[in-house]
C-alpha positions as a printed NumPy array, in Angstrom:
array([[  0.   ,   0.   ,   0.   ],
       [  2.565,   2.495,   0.874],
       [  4.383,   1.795,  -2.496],
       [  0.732,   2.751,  -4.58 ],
       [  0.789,   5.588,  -2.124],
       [  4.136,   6.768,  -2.761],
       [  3.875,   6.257,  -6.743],
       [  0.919,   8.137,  -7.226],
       [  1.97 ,  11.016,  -5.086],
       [  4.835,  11.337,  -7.516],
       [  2.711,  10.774, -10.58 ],
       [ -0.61 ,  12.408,  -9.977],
       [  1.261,  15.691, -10.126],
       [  3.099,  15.128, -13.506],
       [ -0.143,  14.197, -14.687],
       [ -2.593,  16.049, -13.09 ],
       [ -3.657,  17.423, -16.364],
       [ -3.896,  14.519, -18.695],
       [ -6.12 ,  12.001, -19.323],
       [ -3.54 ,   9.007, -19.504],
       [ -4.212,   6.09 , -21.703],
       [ -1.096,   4.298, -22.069],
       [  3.122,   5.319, -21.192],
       [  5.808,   6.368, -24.264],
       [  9.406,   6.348, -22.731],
       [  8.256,   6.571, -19.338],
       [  5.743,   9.431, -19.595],
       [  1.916,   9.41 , -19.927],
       [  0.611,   9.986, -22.597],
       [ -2.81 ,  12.279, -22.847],
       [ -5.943,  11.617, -24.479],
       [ -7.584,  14.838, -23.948],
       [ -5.536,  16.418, -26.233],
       [ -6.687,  17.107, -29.914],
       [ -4.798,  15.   , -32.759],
       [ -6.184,  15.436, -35.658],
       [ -5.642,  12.026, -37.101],
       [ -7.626,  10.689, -34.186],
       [-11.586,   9.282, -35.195],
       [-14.493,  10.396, -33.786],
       [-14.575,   7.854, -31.248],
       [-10.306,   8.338, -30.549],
       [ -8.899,  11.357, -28.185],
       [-11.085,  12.963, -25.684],
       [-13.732,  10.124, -26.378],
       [-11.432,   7.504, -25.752],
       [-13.636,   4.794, -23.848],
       [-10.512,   4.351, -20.893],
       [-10.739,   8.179, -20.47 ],
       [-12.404,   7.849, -16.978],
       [-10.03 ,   5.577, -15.631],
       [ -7.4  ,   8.189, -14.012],
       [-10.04 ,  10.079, -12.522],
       [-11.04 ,   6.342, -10.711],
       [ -7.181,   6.226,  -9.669],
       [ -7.668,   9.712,  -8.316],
       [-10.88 ,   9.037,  -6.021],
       [ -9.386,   5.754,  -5.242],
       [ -6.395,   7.799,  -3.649],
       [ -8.45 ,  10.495,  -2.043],
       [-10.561,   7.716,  -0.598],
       [ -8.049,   6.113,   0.831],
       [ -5.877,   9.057,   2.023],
       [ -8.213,  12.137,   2.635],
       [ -5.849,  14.538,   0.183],
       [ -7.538,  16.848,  -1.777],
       [ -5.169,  17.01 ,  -4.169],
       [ -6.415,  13.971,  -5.378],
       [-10.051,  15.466,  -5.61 ],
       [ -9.278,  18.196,  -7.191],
       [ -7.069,  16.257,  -9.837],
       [-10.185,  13.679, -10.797],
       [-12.321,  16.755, -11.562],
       [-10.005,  17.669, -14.354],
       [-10.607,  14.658, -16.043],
       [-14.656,  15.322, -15.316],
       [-15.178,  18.984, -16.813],
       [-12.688,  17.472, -20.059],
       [-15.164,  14.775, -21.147],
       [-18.211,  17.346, -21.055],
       [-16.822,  17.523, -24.603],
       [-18.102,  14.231, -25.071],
       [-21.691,  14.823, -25.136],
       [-20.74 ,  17.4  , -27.24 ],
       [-19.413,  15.566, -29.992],
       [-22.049,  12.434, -29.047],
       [-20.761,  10.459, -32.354],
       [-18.055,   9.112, -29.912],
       [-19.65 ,   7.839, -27.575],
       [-21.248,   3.943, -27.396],
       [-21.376,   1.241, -24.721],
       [-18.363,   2.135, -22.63 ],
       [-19.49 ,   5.031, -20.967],
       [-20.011,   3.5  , -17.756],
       [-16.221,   3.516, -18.055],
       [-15.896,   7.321, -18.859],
       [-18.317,   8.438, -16.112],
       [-18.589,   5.719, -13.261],
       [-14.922,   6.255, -12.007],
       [-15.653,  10.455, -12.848],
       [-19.063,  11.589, -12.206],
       [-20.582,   9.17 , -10.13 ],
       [-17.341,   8.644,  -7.873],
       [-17.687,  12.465,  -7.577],
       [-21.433,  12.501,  -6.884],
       [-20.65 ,   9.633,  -4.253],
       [-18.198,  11.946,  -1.965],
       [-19.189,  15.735,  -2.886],
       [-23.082,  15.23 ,  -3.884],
       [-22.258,  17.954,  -6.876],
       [-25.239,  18.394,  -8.826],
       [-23.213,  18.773, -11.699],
       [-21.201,  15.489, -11.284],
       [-25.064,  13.975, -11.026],
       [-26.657,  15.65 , -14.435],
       [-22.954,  14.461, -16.135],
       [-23.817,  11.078, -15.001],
       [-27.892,  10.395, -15.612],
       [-26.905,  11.993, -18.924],
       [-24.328,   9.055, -19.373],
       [-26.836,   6.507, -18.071],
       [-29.711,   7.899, -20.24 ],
       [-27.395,   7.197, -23.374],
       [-26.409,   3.845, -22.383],
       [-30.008,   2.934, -21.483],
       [-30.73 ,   4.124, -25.029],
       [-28.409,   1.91 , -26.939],
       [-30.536,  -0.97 , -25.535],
       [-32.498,  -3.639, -28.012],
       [-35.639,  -4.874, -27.485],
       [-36.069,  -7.962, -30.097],
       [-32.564,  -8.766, -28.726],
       [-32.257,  -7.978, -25.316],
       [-29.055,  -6.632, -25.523],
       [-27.268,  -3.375, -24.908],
       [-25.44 ,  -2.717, -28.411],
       [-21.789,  -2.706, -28.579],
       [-19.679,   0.519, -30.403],
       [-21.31 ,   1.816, -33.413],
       [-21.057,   1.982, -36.777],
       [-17.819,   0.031, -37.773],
       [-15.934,  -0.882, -40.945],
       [-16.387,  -4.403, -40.349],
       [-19.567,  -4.073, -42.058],
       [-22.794,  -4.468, -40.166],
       [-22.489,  -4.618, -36.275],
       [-26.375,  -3.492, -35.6  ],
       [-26.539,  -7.077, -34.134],
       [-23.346,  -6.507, -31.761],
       [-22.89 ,  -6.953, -28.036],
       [-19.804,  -7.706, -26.194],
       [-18.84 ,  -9.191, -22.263],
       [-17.012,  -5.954, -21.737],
       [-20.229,  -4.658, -21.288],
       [-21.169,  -6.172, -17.758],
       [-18.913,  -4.039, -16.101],
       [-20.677,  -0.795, -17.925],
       [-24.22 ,  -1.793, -16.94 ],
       [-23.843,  -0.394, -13.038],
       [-24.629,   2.779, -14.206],
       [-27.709,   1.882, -15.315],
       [-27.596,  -0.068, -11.341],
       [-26.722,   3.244,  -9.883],
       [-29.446,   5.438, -12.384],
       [-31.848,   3.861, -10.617],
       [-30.587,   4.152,  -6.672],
       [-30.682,   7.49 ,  -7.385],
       [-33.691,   7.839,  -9.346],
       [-35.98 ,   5.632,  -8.071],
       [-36.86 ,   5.001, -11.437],
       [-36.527,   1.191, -11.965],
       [-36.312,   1.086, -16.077],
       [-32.455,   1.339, -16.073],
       [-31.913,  -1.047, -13.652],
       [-34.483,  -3.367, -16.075],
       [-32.698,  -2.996, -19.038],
       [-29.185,  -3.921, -17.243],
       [-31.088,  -7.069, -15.947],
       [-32.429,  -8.036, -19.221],
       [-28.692,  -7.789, -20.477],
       [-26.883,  -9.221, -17.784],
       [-29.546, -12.219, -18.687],
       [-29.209, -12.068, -22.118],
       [-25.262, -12.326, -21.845],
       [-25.588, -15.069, -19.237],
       [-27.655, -17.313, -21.971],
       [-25.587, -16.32 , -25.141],
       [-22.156, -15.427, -24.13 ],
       [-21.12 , -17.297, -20.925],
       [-20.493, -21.318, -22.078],
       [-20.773, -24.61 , -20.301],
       [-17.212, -24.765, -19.201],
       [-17.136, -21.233, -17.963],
       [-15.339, -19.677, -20.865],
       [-16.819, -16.457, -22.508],
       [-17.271, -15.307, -25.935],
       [-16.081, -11.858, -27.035],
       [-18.617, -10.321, -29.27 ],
       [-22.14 , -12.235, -30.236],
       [-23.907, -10.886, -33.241],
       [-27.993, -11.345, -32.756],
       [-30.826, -10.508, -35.098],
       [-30.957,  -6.879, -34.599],
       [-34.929,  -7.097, -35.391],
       [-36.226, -10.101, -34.425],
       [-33.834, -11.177, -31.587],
       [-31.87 , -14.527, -31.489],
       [-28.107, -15.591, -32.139],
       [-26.722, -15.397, -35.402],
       [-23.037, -16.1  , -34.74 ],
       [-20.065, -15.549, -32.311],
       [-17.059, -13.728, -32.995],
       [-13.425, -13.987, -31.244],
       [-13.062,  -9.974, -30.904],
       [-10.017,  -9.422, -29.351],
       [ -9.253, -13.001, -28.578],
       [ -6.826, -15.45 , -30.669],
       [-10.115, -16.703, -32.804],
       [-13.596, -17.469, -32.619],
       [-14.599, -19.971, -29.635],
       [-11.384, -19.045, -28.043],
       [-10.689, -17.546, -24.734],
       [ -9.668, -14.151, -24.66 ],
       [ -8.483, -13.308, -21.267],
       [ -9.094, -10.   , -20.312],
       [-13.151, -10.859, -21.635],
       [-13.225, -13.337, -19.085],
       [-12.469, -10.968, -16.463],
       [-14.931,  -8.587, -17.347],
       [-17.644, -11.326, -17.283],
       [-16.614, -12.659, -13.79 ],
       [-16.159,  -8.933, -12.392],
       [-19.143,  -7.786, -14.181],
       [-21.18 , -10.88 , -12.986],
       [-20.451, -10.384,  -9.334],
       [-21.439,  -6.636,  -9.476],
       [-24.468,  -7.435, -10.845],
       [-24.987,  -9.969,  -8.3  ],
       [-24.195,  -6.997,  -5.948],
       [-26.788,  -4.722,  -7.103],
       [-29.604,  -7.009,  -7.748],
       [-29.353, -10.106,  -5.499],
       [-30.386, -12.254,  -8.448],
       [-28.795, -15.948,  -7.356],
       [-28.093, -16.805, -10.777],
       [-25.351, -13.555, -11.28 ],
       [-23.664, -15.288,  -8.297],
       [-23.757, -18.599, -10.067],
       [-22.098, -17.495, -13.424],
       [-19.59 , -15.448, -11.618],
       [-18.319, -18.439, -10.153],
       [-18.48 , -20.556, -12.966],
       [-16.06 , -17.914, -15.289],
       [-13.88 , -17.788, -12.083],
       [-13.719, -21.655, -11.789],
       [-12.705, -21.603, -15.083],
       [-10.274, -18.593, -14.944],
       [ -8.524, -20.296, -11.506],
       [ -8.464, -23.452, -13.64 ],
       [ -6.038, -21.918, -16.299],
       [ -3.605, -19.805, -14.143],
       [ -0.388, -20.722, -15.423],
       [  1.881, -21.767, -12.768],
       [  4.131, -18.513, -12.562],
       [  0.559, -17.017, -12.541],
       [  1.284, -14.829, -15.391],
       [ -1.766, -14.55 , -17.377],
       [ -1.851, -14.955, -21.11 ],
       [ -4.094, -12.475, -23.674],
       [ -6.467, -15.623, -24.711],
       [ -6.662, -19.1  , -22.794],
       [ -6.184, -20.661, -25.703],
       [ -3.656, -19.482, -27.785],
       [ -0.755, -21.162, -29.291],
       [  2.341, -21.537, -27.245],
       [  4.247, -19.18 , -29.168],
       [  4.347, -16.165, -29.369],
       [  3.939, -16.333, -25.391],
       [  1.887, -13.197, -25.278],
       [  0.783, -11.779, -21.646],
       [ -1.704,  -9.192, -20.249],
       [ -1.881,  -8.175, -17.149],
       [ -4.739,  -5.807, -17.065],
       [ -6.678,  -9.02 , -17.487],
       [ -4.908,  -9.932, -13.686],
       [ -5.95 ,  -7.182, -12.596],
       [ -9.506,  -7.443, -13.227],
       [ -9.728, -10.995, -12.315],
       [ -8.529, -10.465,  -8.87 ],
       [-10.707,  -7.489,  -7.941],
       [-13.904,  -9.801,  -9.475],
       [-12.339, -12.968,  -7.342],
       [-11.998, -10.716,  -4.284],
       [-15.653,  -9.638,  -4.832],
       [-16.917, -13.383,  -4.858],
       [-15.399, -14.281,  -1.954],
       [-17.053, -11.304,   0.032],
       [-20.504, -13.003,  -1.318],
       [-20.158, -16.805,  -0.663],
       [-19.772, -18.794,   2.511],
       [-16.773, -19.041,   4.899],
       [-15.906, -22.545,   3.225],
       [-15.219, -20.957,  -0.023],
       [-13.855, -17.751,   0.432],
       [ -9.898, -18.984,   0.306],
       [-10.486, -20.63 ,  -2.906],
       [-11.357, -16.972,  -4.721],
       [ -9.12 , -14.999,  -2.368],
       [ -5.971, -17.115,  -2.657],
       [ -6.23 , -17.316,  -6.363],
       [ -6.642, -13.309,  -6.182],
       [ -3.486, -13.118,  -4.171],
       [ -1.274, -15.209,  -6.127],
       [ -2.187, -13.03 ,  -9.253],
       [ -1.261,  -9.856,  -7.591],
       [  2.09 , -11.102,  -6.52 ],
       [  2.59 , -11.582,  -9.359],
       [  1.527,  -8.522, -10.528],
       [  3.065,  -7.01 ,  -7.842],
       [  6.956,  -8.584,  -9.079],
       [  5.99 ,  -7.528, -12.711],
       [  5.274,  -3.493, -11.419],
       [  7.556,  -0.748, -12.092],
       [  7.764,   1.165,  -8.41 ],
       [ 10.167,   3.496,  -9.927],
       [ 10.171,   7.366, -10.906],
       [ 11.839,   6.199, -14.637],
       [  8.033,   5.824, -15.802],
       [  4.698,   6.847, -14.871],
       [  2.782,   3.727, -14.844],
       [  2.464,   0.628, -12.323],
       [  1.549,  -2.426, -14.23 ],
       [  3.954,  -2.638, -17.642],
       [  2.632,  -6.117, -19.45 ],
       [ -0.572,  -5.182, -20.697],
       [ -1.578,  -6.249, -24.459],
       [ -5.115,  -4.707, -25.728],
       [ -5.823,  -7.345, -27.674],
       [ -4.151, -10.584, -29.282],
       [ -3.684,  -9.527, -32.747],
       [ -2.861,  -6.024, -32.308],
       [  0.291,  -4.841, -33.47 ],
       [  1.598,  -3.72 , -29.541],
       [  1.36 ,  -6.223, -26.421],
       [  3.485,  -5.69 , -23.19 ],
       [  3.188,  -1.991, -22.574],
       [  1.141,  -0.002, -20.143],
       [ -2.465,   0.767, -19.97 ],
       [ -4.133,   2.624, -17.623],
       [ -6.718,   0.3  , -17.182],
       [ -3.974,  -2.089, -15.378],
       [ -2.902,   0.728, -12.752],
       [ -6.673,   1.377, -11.921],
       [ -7.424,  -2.236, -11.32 ],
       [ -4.056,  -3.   ,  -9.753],
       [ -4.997,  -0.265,  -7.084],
       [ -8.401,  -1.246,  -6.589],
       [ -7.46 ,  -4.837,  -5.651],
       [ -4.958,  -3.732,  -3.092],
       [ -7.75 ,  -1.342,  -1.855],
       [-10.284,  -3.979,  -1.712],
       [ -7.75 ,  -6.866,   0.161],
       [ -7.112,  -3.461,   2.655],
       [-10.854,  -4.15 ,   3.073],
       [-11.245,  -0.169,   2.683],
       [-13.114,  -0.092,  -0.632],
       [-14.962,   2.616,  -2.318],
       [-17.553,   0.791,  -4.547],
       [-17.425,   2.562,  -7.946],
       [-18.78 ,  -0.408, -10.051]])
């Protein structure tokens, strides 16, 4: 703990005026600037652009600086350019404005940090399909067409439509994230526990029409990182609702995720990719041991070390593979965005917010953003 604490004091203040999505020689880089080369769904409306903010409140949180505070709102006011530009914007922001406006709503009950967010949550609620029951991933794309498109990643956007409803009263958001978490439970999460990536349904009449591997090594395989967001997103849900069955799936991905930890608990980008290249991620780690830490707070005594020790052995390893140095801005250094992208094994800021928010939560002193 005093290591994250003694980072991010050094790091917040180099930063404090980015929006960070990945490191280049050691520095942040900063999304919130305007690059002309970017697309309309690139630069300020970047779909990680919320995480720094989360690293902020997760600091203040935890050590009462308002330094911290004052850094996250930064980050908040930028992405009012967002709803600006609107063409950006698509499933992921519950990861733009969970970790910014609500977290900010949450501590200072600013009005403005609550319109930011029931705006988000009114947009996300919108993208939802009835025939299908799903919440439809990205937008247009030049893959051709993705009307049909949902994707596990979006279980851990769906508690802002939790949260729009705790603080509305109004129960249709919290439907619609029901009737996806469902629909993804059915379609996306398999027998054995694995999960597909991206499932394409009948955009008018409802029903599967194929799966996709996404950002995994190929269709039916087992991209890593997607399997974390299913078990994290599955136990939040679980969280928020109470429904049995969330509990259920969340332990079946995590049975299977615990089943295929490598022994040096270094986690691969898919499950089942070839040998070589031996590709890694650990943002996908990360987000397995905060999801794995959340189980074990919601199942009996006789379980508990199963989930938590499998948590703990991926954040030592995590912790090992860390840069706690002033030669670069970021914690975790070995994450790959996807398995057939031209980069893997360089930081994204996704890994430092997760990273943190495991530590926080085995501190037992968490502050619940999802």
């Amino acid at each position: 703990m005093n290591k994250v604490k003694l980072k991010m004091e050094r790091v917040s203040e180099k930063s404090r005026d980015k929006i960070p999505y990945t490191t280049l020689q050691g520095v942040h880089d900063d999304r919130s600037v305007h690059n002309p080369s970017n697309t309309v769904a690139d630069g300020i409306n970047w779909w990680t652009n919320g995480y720094w903010a989360g690293m902020m409140w997760l600091m203040y949180h935890e050590t009462g600086d308002d330094k911290y505070k004052d850094i996250a709102a930064v980050s908040e006011k930028k992405l009012d350019q967002c709803f600006a530009d609107y063409y950006g914007l698509h499933h992921d922001v519950g990861f733009m404005w969970l970790p910014t406006s609500v977290a900010s709503y949450k501590v200072t009950k600013n009005a403005e940090s609550r319109k930011r967010a029931l705006h988000a949550a009114n947009l996300l609620a919108g993208r939802f399909n009835l025939a299908g029951g799903y919440i439809r991933a990205w937008n247009d794309l030049d893959e051709g067409d993705t009307r049909g498109w949902a994707i596990i990643d979006c279980m851990l956007n769906i508690p802002l439509l939790y949260w729009a409803s705790e603080e509305t009263g109004d129960p249709r958001f919290a439907q619609i994230a029901v009737k996806h978490a469902d629909t993804t439970m059915q379609a996306f999460v398999r027998r054995d526990g694995s999960v597909n990536h991206i499932v394409e349904f009948d955009p008018a009449n409802g029903g599967v029409i194929r799966t996709y591997g996404g950002q995994g090594y190929e269709e039916g395989s087992s991209w890593t990182r997607g399997q974390a967001w299913g078990l994290y997103g599955f136990i939040m849900s679980y969280r928020h609702t109470g429904k049995r069955e969330y509990l259920d799936t969340a332990k079946r991905i995590a049975h299977y995720f615990i089943a295929n930890i490598p022994e040096d608990g270094i986690i691969p980008v898919d499950f089942r990719q070839p040998p070589e290249p031996k590709l890694e991620d650990d943002t996908a780690a990360a987000i397995a041991a905060c999801g794995l830490i959340e189980i074990a707070k919601s199942v009996g005594a006789y379980e508990q070390e199963l989930y938590l020790k499998s948590a703990i052995k991926l954040l030592k390893t995590l912790d090992l593979r860390c840069d706690w140095t002033d030669r670069t801005d970021a914690l975790v250094q070995y994450g790959s965005a996807s398995y057939h992208a031209q980069h893997h094994h360089h930081p994204i800021i996704y890994g430092d917010f997760y990273f943190m928010e495991a530590i926080f939560k085995l501190k037992r002193h968490d502050f619940y953003l999802w």
